[in-house]
N, C-alpha and C positions, 0 to 999 in steps of 0.2 A: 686305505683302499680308495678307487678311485671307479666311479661307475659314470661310465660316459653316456651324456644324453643328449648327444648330437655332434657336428661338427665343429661346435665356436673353442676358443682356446681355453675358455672355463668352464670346468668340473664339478659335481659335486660331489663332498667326500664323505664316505659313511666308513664305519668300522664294525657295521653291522655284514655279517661275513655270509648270511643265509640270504641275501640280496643277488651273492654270487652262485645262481641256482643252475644257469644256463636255459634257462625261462625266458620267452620276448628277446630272443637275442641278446641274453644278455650273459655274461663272461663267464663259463662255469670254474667254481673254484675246485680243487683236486686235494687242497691240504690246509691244516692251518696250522698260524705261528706266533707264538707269543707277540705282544708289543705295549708298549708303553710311552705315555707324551713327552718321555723325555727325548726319545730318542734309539732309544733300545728295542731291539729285537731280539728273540726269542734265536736259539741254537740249532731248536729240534723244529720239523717241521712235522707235524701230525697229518697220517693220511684223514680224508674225509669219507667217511663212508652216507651218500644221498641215504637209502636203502633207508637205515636209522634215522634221518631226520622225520620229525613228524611237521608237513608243511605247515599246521594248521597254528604249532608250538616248535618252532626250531629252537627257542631259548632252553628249551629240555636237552636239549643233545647234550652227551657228556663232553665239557670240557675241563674237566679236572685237572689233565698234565697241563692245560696252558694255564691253568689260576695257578697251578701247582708251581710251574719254572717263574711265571710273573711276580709270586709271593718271593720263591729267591734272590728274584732280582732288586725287589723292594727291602727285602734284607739287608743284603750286600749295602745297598745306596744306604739306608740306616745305620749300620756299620762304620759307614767313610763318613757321616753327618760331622758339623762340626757344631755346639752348641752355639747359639747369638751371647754376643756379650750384654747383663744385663742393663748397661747404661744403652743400647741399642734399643732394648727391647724399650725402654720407657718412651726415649724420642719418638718411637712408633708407636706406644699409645698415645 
């Protein structure tokens, strides 16, 4: 996510998602969507209901289907892992 605070070519980037309130002109958000640093996004995109957030605690909001889809996604990637071979692993200790 990207929350613009002004006109220069750099951003600063949060993935803190209750930033996106539509508060001080700032981008209201409508849904949310899995993601992770690898690269991966989520499929589904969940409506956001404001109504439910509590401004004071928005970390309370449920988001269960996004830990929910991110835990499969973590699966899957666990699944395809390949283990290190143990002569690797020594060199890096």
């Amino acid at each position: 996510m990207l929350l613009d605070e002004g006109s220069g070519a750099n951003f600063h980037e949060t993935n803190e998602w209750w930033i996106y309130s539509g508060e001080l002109r700032r981008p209201l958000a409508t849904s949310l969507r899995g993601a992770c640093s690898c690269g991966w996004r989520g499929e589904t995109s969940y409506p956001l209901s404001w109504e439910d957030v509590d401004r004071n605690a928005p970390h309370l909001y449920d988001t269960r289907q996004l830990k929910d889809e991110w835990a499969r996604h973590i699966d899957d990637v666990e699944a395809r892992a390949v283990p290190v071979p143990d002569v690797l692993v020594a060199l890096l200790d």
